[in-house]
Structures are given as structure tokens and as C-alpha cells.
C-alpha positions in Angstrom: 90.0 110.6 98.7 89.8 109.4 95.1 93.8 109.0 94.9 93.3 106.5 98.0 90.6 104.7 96.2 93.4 104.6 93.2 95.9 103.4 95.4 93.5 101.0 97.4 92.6 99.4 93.7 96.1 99.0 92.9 97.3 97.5 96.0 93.9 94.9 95.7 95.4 94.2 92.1 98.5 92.7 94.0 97.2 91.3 97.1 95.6 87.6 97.5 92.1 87.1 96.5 89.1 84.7 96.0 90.3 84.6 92.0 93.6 83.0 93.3 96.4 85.7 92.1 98.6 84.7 94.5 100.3 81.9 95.6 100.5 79.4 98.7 102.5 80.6 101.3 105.9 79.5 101.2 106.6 79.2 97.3 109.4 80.8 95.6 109.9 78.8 92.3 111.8 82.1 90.3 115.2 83.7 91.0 115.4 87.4 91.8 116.8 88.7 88.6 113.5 87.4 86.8 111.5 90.4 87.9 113.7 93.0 86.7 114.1 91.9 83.0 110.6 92.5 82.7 109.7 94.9 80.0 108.8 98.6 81.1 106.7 101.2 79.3 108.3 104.0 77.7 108.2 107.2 81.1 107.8 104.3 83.8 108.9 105.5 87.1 109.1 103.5 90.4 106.4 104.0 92.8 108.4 102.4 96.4 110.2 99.5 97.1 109.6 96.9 95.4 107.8 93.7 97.3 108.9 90.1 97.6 106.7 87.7 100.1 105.8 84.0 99.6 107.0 83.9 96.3 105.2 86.6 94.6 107.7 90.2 93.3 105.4 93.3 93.0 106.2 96.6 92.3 103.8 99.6 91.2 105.1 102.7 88.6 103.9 105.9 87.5 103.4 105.5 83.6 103.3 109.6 82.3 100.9 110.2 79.4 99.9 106.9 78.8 96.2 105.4 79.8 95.8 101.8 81.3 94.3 100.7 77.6 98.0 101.7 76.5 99.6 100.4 78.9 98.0 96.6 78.7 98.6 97.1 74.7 102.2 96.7 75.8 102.1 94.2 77.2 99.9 92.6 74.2 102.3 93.3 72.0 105.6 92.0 73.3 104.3 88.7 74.8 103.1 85.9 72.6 99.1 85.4 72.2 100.0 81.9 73.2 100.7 83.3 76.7 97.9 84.8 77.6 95.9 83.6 80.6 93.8 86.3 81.3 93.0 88.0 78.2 93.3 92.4 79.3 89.9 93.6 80.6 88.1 96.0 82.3 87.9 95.0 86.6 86.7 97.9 87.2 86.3 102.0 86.3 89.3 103.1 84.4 91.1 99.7 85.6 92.4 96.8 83.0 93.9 93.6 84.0 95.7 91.1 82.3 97.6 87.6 83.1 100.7 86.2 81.0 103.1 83.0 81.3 106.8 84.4 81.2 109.0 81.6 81.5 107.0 79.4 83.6 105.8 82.4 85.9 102.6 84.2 85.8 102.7 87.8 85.1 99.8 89.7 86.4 99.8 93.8 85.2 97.1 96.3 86.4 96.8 99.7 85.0 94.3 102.6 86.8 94.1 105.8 85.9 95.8 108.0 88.8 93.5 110.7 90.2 94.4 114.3 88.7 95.3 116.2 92.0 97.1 113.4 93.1 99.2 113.4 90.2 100.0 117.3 90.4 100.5 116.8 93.2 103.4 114.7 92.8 104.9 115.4 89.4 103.8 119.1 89.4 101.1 121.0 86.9 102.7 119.7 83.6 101.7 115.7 84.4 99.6 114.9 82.3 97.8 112.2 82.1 99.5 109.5 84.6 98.8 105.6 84.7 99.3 103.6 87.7 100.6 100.4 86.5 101.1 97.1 89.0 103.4 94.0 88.3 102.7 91.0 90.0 105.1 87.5 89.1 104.5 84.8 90.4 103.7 80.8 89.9 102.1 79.3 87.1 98.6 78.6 88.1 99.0 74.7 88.5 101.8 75.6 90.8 99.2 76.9 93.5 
């Protein structure tokens, strides 16, 4: 149950909302490639496909002994302060979220904490501590 909470909170991270994460239907102002030069934490594995619609790229890993504070530190440190939009915060229990420009694109990343028995589940007893992060790009806000 709590691992489809997790999942349900990272999925809500990337899917439209009141706050306006995502755009209008029927943008696409970034070419494909962009999405995969973005920068990775150290022991990121894909979690599925990743997702294209109206757009908006998302795609969710499975960080290994690293917490969503360390994760959004990450991405702190190798984007400029001058690109912040949303500055890293707490949304909710053991979730951060922050917003970026990258190259005229916003960047949206969500880290959660992935529940314990999930994770042994799927990367056995020796897993650790495992971070679900979610990467959202997609239009700058005054291109929604």
C-alpha cells in the first residue's frame, strides 16, 4: 500500500495540476535529444519508458543510497542559482521538489523516498536506502 502511495506521489509530481506544471496541449518547443543530456545522479536506474505527450518528456529512476534532500542537492549544484524557479522544498512527507530553466525549458525534479518492502522487493535485501526521482521538461512558464 505505502509503495502505491510512493508511486501515486510521483506520478502526481508529473502530471498536470492547478500549480500549472505542465503545458497546453499541443506544445512541443524542445527537440528529443534535450531530455537525455540531462544530468543523472550517481546509481540512477530507469524506472519504465520514458514519456512524451503535449510537449512535456518524463521519466522516473530508482536513485540507490541516496535520500530526496541528496538528490535535489544535485541538481542545486550543477544548475546556476540564476535558474531557479522553484527553489527545492518539501510538497509533502519525505518528498522535495524543485523547478530549473535549462535552455529555455523548465526542468521539474521530484524525489520520494521509495517504501522499504517495495524496494526489496525489487533490488533484493542489500538496497538500501532507494530514492524515487521524477524528471519532468517542458516550456518555460510564459510559454504556457
Amino acid at each position: 500500500m505505502a509503495g502505491a502511495v510512493a508511486m501515486s506521489i510521483a506520478f502526481a509530481s508529473c502530471s498536470p495540476s492547478d500549480e500549472g506544471t505542465q503545458p497546453a496541449p499541443a506544445v512541443t518547443t524542445f527537440g528529443q535529444g534535450d531530455f537525455d543530456e540531462l544530468p543523472l545522479p550517481p546509481r540512477s536506474e530507469p524506472l519504465g519508458q520514458r514519456n512524451e505527450q503535449d510537449g512535456v518528456v518524463s521519466r522516473s529512476y530508482a536513485v540507490r543510497d541516496t535520500s530526496p534532500e541528496m538528490v535535489l542537492a544535485f541538481y542545486s549544484e550543477r544548475l546556476p542559482a540564476s535558474a531557479v524557479v522553484e527553489q527545492p522544498h518539501e510538497i509533502g512527507v519525505g518528498t522535495l521538489r524543485g523547478r530549473w530553466l535549462v535552455d529555455g525549458r523548465e526542468l521539474t525534479v521530484s524525489a520520494t523516498v521509495e517504501d522499504t518492502l517495495e524496494a526489496i522487493e525489487r533490488f533484493g535485501e542489500d538496497a538500501g536506502v532507494i530514492t524515487q526521482l521524477s524528471l519532468s521538461l517542458g516550456p518555460a512558464p510564459e510559454e504556457r
